[in-house]
BAGU-346481 format. One line per field, with one value per atom (N, C-alpha, C, O): residue number from 0; x, z, y. Coordinates in steps of 0.02 Angstrom, whole numbers, plus 32768, in hexadecimal, padded with zeros to 4 digits. Atoms other than C-alpha are relative to their C-alpha. Layout:
N
nr = [NUM/...]
u = [X/...]
w = [Z/...]
v = [Y/...]
This chain:
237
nr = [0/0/0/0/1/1/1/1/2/2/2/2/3/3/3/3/4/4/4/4/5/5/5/5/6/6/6/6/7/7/7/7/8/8/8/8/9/9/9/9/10/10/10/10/11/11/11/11/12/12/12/12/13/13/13/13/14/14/14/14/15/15/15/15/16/16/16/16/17/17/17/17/18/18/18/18/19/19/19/19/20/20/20/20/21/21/21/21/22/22/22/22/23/23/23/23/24/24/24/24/25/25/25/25/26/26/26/26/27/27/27/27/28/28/28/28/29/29/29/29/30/30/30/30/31/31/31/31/32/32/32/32/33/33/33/33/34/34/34/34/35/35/35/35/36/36/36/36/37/37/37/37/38/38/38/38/39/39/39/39/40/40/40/40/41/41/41/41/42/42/42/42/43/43/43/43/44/44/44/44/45/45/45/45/46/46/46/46/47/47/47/47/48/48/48/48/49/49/49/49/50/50/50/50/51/51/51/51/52/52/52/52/53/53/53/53/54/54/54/54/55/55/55/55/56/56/56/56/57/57/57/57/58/58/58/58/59/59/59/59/60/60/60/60/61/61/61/61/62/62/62/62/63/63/63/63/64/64/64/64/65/65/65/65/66/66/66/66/67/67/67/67/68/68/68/68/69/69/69/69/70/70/70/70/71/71/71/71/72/72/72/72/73/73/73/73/74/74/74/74/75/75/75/75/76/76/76/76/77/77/77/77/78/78/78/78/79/79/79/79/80/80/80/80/81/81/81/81/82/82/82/82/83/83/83/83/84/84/84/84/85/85/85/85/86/86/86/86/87/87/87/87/88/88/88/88/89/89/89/89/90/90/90/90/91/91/91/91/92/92/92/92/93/93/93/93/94/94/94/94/95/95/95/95/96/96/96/96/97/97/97/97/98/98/98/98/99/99/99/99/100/100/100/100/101/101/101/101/102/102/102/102/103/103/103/103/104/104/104/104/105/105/105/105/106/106/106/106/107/107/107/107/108/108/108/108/109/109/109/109/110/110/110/110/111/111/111/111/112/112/112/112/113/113/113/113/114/114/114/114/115/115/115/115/116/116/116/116/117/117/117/117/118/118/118/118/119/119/119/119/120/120/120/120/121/121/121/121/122/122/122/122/123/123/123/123/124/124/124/124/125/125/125/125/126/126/126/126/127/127/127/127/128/128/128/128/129/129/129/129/130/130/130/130/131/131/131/131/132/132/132/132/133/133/133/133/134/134/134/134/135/135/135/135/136/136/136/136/137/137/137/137/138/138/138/138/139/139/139/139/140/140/140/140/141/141/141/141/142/142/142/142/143/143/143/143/144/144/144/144/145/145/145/145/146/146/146/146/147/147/147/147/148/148/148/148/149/149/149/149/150/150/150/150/151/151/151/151/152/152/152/152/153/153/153/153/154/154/154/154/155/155/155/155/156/156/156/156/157/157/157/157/158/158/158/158/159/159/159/159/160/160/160/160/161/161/161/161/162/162/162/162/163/163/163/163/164/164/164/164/165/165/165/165/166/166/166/166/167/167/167/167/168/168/168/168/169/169/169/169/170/170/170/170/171/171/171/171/172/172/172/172/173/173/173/173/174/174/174/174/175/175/175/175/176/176/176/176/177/177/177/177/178/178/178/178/179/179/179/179/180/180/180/180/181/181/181/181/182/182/182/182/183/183/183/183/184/184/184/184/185/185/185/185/186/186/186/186/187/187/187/187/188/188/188/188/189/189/189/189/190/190/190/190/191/191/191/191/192/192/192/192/193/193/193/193/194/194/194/194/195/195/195/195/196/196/196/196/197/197/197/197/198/198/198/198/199/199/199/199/200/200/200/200/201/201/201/201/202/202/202/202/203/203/203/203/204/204/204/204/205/205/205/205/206/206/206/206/207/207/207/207/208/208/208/208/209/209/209/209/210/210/210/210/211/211/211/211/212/212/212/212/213/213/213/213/214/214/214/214/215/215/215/215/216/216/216/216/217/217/217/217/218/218/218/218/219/219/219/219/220/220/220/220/221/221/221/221/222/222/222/222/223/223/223/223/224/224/224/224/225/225/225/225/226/226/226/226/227/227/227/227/228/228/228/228/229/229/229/229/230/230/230/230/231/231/231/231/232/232/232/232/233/233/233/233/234/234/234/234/235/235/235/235/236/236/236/236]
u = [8042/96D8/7FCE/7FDD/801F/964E/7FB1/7F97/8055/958F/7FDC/7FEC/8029/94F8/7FCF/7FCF/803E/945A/7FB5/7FB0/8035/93B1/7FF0/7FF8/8031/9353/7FC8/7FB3/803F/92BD/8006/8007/7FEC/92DD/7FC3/7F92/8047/9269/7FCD/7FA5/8034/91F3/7FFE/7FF2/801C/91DF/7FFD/7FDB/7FE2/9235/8038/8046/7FD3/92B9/8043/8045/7FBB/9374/8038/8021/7FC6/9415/803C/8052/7FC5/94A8/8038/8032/7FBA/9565/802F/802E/7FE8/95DC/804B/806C/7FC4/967A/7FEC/7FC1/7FF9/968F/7FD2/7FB7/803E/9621/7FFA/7FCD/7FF7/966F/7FF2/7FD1/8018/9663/7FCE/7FB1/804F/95BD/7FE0/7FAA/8014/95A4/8024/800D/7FE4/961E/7FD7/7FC9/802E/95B8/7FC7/7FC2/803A/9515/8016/7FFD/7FDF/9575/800E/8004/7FD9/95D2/7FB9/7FC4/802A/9514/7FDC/7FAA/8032/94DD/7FA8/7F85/805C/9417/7FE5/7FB3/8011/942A/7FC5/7F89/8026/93DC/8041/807D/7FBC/9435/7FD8/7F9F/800D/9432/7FEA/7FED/8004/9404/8020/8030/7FFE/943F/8023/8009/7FF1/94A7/801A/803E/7FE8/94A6/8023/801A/7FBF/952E/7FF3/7FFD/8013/94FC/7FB6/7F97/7FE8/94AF/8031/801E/7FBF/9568/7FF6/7FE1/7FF5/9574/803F/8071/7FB4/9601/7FFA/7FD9/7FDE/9640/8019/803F/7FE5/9685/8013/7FED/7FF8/96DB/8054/807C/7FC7/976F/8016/7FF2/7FCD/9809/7FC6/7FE5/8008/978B/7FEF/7FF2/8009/975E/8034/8027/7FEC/97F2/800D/802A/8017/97D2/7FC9/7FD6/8031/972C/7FDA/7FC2/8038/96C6/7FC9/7FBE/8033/962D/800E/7FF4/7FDF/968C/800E/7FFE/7FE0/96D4/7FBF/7FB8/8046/962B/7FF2/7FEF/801F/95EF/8030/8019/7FDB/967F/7FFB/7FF0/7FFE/9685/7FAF/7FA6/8028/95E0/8004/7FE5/7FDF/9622/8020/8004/7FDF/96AC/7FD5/7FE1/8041/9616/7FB6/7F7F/8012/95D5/7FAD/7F79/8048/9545/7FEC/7FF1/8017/9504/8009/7FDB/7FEF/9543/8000/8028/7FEF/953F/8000/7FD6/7FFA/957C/7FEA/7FF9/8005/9527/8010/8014/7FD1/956E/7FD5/7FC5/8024/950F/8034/8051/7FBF/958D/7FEA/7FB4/8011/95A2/7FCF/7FDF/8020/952A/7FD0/7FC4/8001/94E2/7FB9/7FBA/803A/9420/8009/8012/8013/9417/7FDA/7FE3/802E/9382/7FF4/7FC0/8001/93B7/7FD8/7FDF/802F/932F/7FFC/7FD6/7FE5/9373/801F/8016/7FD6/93E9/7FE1/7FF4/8020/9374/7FCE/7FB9/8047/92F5/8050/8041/7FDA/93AE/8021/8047/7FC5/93E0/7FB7/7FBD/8041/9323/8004/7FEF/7FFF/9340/803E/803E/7FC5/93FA/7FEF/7FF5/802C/93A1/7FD6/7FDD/8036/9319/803F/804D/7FDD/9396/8042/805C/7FE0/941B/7FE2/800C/8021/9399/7FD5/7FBC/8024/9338/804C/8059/7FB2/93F6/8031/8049/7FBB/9478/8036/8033/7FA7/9527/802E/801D/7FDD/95AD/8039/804A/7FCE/9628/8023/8028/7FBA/96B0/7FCA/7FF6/801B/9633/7FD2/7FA1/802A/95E8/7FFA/8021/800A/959A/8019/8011/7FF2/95D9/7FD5/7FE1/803A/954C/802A/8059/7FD8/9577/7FCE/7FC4/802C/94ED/8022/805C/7FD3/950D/7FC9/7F9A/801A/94D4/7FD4/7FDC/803C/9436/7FBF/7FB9/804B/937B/7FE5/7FFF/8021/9318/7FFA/8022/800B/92E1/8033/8036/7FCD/9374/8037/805A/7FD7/93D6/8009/7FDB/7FEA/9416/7FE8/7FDE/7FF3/9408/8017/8032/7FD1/9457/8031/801A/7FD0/94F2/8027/802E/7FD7/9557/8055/8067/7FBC/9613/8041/8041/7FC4/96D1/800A/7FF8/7FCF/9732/8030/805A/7FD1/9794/8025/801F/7FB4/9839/7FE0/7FC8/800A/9819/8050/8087/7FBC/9895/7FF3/7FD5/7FE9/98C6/801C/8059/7FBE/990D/8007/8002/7FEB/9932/802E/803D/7FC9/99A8/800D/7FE9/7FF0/9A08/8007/802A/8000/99F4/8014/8000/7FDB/9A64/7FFD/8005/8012/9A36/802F/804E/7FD9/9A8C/7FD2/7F98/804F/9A2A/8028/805C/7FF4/9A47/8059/806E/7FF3/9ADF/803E/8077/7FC9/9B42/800C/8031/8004/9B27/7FE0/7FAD/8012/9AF5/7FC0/7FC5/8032/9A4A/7FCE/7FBE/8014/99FA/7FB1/7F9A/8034/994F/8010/803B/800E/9927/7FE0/7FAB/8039/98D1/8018/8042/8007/98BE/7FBD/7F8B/8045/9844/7FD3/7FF3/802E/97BA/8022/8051/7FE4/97DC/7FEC/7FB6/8034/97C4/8002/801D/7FEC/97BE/7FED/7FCB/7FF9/97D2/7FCB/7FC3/804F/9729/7FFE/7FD4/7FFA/975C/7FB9/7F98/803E/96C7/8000/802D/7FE5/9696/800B/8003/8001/96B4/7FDF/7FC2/8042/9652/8007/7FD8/8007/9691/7FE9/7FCB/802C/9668/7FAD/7F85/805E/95A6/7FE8/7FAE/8037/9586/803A/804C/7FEF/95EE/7FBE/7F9F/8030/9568/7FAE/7F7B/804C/94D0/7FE1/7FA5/8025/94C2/8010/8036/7FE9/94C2/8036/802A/7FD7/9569/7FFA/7FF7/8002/955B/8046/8050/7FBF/960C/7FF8/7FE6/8001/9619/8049/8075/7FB1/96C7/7FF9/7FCA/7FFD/96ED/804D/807E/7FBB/9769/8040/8076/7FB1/97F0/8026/800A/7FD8/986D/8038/8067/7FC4/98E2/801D/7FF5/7FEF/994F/8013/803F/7FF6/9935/8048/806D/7FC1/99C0/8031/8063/7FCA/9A2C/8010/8046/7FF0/9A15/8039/8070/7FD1/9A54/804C/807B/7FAA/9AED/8030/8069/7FD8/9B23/8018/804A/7FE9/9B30/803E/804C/7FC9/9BC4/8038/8067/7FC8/9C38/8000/7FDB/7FFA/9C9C/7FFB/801C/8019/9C62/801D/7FFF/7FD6/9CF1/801A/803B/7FE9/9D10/8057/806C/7FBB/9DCA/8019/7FF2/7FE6/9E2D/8003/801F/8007/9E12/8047/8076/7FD3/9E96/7FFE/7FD6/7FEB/9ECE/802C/805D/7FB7/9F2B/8036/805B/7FAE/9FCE/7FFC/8036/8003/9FB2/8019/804D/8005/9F93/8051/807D/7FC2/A02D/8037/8068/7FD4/A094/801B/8053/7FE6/A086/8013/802C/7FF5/A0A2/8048/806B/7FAA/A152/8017/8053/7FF7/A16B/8003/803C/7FFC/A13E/8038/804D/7FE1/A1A6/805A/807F/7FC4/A240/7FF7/801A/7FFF/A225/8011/8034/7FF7/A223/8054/8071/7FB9/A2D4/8029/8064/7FDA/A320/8002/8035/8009/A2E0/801C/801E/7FD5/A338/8045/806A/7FC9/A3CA/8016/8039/7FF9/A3D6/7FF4/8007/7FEE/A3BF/8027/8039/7FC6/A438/803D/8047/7FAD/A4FE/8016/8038/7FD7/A536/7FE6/7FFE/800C/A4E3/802E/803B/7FD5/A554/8025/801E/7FC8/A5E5/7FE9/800C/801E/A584/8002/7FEC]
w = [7FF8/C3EE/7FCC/7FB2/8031/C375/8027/804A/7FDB/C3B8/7FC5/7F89/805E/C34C/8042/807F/7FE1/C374/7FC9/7F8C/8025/C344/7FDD/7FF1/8005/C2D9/7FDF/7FC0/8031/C287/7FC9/7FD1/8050/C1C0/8002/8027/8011/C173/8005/8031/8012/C133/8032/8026/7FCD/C1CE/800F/8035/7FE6/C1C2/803E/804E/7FD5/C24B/7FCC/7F9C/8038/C204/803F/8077/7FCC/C273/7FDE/7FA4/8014/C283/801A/8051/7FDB/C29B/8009/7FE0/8006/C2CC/7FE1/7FD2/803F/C265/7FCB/7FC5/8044/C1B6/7FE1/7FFF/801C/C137/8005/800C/7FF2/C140/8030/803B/7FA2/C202/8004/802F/7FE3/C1F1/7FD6/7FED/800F/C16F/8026/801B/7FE5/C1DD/803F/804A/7FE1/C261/800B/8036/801D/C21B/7FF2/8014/7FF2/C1E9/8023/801C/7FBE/C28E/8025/8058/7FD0/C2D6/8021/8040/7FCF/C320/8001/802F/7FE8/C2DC/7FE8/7FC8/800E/C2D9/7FC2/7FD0/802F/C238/7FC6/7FD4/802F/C17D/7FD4/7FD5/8041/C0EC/7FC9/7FCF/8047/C040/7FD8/7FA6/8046/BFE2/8053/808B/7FEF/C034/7FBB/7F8A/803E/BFD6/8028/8065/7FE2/BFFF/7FDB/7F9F/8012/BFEB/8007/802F/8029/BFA9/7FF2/7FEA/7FFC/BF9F/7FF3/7FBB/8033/BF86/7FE3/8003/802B/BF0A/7FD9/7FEB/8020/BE8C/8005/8033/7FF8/BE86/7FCF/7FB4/804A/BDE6/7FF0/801E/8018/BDA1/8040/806C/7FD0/BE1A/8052/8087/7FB3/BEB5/8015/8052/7FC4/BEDE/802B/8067/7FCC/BF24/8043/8074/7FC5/BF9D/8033/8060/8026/BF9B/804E/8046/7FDB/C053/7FF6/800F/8017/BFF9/7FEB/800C/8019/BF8C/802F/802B/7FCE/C01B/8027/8029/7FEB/C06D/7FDF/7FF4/800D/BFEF/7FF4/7FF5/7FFC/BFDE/8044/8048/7FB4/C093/7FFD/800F/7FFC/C07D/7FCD/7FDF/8039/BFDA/8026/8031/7FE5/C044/8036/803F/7FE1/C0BB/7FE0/7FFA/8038/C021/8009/8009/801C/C016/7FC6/7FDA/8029/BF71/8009/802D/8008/BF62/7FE2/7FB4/8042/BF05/802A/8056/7FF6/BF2A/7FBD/7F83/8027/BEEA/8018/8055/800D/BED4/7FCA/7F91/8038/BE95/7FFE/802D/800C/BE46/8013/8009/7FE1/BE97/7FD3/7F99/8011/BE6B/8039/8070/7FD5/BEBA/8023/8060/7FCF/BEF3/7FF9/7FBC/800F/BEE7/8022/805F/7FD0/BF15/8003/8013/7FF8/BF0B/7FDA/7FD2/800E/BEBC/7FB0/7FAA/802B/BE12/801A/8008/7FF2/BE72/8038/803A/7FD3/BEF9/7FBB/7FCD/803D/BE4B/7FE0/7FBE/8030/BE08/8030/8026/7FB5/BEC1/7FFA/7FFD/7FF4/BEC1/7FB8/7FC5/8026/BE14/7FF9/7FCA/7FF3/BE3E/8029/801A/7FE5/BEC5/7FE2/7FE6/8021/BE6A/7FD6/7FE4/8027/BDEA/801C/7FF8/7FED/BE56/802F/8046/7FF3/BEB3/7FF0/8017/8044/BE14/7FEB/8007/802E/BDB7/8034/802F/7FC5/BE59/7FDE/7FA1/800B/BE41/8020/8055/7FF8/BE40/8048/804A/7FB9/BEF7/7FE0/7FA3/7FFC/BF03/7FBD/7FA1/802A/BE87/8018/803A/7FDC/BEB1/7FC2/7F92/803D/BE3F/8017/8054/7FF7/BE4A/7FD6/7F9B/8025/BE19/8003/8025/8009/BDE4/7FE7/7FAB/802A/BDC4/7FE8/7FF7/8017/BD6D/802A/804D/7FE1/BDA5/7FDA/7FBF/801B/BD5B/801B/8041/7FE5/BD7F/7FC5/7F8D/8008/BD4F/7FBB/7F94/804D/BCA4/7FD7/7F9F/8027/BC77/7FEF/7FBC/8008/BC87/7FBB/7FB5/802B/BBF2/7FE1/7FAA/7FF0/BC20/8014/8048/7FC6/BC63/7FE8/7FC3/803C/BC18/8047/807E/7FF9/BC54/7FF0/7FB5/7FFC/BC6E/801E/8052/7FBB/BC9E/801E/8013/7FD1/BD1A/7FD6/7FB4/802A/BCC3/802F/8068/7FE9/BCEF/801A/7FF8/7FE1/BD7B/8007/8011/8009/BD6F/804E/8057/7FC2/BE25/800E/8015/7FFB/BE44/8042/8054/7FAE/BEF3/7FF9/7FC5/7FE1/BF31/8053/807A/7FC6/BFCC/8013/7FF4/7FDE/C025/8045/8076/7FAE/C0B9/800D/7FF1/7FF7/C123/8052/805F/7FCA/C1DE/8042/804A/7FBB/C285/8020/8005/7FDF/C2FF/8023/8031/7FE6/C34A/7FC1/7FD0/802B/C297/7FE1/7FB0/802A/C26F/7FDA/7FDE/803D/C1D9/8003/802E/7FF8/C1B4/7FBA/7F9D/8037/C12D/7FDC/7FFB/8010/C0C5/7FAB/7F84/8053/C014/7FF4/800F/802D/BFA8/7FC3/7FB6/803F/BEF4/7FF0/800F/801F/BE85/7FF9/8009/8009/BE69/7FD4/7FAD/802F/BE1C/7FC2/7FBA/8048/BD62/7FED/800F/801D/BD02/7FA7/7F88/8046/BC44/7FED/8000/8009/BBF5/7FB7/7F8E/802D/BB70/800C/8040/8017/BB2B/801D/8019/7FE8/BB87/8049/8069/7FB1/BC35/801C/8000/7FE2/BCC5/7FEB/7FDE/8013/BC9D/7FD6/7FDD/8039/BBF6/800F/7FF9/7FF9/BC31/802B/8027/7FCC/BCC6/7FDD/800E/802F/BC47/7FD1/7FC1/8028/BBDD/801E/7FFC/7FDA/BC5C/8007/8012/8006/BC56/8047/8066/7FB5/BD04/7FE3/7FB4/8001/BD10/8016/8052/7FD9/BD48/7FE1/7FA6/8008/BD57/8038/8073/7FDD/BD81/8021/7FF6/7FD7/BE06/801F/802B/7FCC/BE5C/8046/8040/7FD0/BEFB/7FE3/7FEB/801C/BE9C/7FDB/7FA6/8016/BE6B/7FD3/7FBC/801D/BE18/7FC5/7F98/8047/BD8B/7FDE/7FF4/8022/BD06/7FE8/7FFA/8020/BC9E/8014/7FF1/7FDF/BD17/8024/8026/7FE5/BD68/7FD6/7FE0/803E/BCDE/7FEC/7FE1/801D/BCAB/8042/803D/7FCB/BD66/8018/8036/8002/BD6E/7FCE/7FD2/802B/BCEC/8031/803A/7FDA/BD5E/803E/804F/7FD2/BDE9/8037/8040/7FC9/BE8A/8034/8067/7FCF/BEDF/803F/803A/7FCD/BF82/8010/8021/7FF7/BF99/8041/8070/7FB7/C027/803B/8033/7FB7/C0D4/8011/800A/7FF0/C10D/8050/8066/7FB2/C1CD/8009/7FE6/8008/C214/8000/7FD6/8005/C22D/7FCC/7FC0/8046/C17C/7FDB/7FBD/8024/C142/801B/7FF1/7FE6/C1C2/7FDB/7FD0/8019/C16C/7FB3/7F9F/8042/C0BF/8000/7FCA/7FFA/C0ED/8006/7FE7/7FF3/C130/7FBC/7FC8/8034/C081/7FEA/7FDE/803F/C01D/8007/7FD7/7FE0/C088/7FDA/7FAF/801C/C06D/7FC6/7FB3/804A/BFBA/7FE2/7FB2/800E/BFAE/8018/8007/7FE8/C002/7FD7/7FE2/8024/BF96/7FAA/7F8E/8048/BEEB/8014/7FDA/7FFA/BF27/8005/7FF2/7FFC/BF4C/7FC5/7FB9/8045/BE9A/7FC8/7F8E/801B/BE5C/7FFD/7FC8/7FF8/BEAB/8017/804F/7FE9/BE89/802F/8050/7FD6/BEFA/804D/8071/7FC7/BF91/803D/8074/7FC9/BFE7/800B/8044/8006/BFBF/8038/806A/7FD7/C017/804C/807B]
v = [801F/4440/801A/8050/7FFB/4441/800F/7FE3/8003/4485/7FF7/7FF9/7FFD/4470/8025/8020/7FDD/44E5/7FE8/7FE2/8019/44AB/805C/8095/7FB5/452D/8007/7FD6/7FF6/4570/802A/8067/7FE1/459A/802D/8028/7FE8/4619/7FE6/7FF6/8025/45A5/7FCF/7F94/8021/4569/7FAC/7F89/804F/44B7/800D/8047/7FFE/4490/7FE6/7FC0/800A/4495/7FFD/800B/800B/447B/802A/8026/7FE5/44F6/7FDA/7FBF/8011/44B9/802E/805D/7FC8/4522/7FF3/8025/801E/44C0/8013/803E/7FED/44C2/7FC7/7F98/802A/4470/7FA3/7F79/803E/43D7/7FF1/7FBE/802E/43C7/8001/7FDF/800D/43EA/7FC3/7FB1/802C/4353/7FBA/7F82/8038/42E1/7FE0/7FA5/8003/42F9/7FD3/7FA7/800F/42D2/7FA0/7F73/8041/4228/7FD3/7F96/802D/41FE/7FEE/7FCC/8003/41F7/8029/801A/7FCD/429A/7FE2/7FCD/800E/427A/7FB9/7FA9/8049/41BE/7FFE/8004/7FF8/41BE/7FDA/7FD4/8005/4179/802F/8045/7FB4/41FA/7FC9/7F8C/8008/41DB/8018/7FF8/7FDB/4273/8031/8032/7FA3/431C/8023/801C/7FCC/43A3/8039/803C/7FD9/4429/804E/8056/7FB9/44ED/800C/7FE9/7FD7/454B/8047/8081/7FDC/459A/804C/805B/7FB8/465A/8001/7FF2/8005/4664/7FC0/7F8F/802E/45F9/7FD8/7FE7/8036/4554/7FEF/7FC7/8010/4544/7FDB/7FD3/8032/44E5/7FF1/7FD9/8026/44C4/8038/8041/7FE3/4531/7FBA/7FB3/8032/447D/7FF3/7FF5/8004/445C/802C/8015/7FE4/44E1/801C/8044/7FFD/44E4/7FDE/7FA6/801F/44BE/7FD5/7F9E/8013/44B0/7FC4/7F97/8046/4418/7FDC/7FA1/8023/43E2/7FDE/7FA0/802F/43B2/7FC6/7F8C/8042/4359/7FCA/7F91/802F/42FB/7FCF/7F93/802C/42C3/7FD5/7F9B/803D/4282/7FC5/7F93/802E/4215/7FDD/7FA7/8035/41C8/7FDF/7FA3/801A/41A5/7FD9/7FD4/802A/413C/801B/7FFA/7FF8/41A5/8044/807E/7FD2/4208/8045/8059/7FB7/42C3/8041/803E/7FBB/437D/8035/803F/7FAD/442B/801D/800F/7FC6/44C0/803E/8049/7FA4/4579/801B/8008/7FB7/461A/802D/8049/7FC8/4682/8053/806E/7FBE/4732/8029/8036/7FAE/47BA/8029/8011/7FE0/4844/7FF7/8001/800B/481E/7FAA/7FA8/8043/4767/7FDF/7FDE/8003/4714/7F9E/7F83/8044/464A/7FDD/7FA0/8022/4629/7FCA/7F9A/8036/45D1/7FC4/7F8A/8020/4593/7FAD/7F72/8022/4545/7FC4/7F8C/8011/4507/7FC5/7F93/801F/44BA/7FBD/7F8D/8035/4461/7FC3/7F86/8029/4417/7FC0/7F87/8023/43C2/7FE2/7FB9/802B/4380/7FC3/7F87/8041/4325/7FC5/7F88/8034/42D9/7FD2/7F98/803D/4291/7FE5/7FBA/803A/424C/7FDB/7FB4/8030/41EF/7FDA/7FB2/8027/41A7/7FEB/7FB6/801C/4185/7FE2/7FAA/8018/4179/8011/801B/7FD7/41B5/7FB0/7F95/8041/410C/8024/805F/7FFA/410E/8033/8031/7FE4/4193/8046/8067/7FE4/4204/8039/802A/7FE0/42A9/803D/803C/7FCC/4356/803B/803F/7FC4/43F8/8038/8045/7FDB/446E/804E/8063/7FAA/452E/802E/8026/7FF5/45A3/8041/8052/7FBF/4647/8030/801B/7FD8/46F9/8018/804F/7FDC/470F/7FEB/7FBA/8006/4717/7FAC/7FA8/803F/4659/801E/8004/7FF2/46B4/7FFB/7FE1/7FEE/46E0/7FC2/7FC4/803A/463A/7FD6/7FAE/801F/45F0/7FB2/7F99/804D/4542/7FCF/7FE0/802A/44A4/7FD4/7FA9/8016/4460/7FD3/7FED/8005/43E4/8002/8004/7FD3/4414/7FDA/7FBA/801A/43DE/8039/8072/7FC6/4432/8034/8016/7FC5/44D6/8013/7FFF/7FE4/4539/804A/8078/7FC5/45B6/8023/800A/7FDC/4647/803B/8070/7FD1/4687/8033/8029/7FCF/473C/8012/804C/7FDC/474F/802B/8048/7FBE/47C1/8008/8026/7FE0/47C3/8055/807D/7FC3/485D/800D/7FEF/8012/489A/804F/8086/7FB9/4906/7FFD/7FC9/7FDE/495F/7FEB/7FFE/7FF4/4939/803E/8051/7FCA/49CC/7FFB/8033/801A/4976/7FFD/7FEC/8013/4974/7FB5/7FAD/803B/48B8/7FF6/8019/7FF7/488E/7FBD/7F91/802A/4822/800E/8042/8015/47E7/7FEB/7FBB/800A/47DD/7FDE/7FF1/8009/4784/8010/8001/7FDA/47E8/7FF5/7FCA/8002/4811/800B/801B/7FFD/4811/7FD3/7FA1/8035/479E/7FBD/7FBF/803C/46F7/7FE7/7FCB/7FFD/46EB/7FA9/7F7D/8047/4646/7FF6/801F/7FEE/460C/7FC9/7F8F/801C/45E7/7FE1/7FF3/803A/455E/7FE5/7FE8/8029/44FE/7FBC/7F92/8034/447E/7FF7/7FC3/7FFF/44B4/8029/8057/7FD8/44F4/804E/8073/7FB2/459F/802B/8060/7FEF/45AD/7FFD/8027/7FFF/4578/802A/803C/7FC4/45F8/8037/8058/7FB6/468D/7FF4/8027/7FEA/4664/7FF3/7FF0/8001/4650/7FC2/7FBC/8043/458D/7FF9/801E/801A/452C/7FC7/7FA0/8042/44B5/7FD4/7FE2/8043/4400/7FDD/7FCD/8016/43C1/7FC9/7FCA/8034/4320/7FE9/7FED/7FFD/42F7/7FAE/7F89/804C/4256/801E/8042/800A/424C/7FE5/8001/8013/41E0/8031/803F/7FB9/4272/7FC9/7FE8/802C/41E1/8022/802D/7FCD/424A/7FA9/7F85/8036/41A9/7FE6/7FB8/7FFB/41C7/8010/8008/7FE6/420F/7FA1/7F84/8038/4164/7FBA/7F9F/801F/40FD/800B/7FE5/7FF5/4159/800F/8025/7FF2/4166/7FA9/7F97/804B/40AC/7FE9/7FAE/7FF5/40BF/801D/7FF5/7FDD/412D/7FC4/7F96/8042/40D8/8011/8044/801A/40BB/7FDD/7FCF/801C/406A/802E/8061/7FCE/40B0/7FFF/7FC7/7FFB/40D4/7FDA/7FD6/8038/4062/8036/806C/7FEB/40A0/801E/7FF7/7FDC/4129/800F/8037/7FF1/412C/8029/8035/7FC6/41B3/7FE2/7FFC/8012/4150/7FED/7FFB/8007/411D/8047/8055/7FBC/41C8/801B/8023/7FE9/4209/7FDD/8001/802E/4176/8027/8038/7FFC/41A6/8042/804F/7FC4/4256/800A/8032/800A/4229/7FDD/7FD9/8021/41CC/802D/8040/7FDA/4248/8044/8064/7FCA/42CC/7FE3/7FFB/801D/425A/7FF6/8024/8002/4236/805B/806A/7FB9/42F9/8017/804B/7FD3/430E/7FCB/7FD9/8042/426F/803B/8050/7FFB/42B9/8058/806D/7FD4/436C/7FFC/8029/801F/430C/800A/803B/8021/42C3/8034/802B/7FC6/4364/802C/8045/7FD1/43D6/7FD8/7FC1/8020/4387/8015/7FED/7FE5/43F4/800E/803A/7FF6/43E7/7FDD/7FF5/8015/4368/8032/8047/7FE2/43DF/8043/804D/7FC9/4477/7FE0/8001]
């Protein structure tokens, strides 16, 4: 089951908690809870990163997506880790995503993936748009004993690095710019599509067990024939 609790934000607007995941709390909002229609959700402001392949694991992404297939206008933002962080670029970078996808609009199936870096408003670089780059994962299974002698398991490692080619979000928050990576829902691999229409596709004829049992006895006898025809001397034995 899913609760929501009304609440009172700092600044003293009313905000709603869910106690699902980001998505249930934009499905929600959708299916009807405050009989209302949206215009615009925006999704965060994420602590952590959202950078190349983390969308596909990626809550924050995952929101705004669900409101996309809910054919309404979308963007996740993410402030990359550091140690005081006070939102406040990040909040100055979510306020101007808004404004321009509701002056421009974003076409169906189309949503932004914002990325800020870890620095103070001065310090920011600037605002670059960006593709998606190659996140490099190091997990590490780790096995550990419970009291009891069975064995149980954590993923760890180290942090997750990624390779900051020109051009992608990584390269722009390594060098202090904000990323705007633009994503759509259709995942279609183009070219993969094309050259898979070449290979064949025929499904093989339907195998029943007395079929299957059949040729089994065939192939058994074909195996004691072609030993036959090999060894002269077996009659004689």
């Amino acid at each position: 089951p899913l609760r929501v609790r009304e609440r009172t934000l700092a600044d003293g607007s009313t905000g709603w908690s869910v106690d699902g995941s980001p998505t249930d709390a934009v499905s929600l909002a959708f299916l009807g809870y405050f009989e209302i229609t949206f215009d615009l959700v925006a999704s965060g402001i994420n602590y952590g990163a959202n950078l190349g392949d983390d969308v596909t694991y990626s809550g924050t992404v995952s929101a705004a997506m669900e409101a996309v297939i809910n054919e309404c206008p979308a963007f996740a933002i993410s402030q990359e880790y550091y140690e005081h962080p006070d939102f406040l670029l990040a909040s100055r970078m979510a306020h101007l995503t808004a404004t321009n996808i509701l002056e421009h609009g974003l076409a169906p199936g189309e949503l932004l993936n914002i990325n800020v870096p870890a620095v103070a408003p001065d310090d920011c670089q600037g605002i670059e748009v960006t593709r998606m780059g190659k996140r490099i994962y190091q997990d590490e299974l780790i096995e550990r004993l419970d009291p009891r002698g069975i064995p149980y398991y954590w993923i760890g490692g180290p942090p997750p690095s990624g390779v900051a080619e020109d051009g992608t979000d990584f390269a722009a928050v390594v060098n202090k710019r904000i990323a705007i990576t633009p994503i759509h829902l259709d995942l279609t691999a183009r070219r993969l599509l094309s050259r898979l229409q070449t290979w064949d596709w025929e499904l093989p004829p339907e195998v029943t067990p007395a079929a299957a049992h059949a040729d089994t006895a065939v192939d058994a006898a074909a195996d004691e024939v072609v030993t036959a025809q090999a060894d002269p001397t077996a009659e004689r034995r």
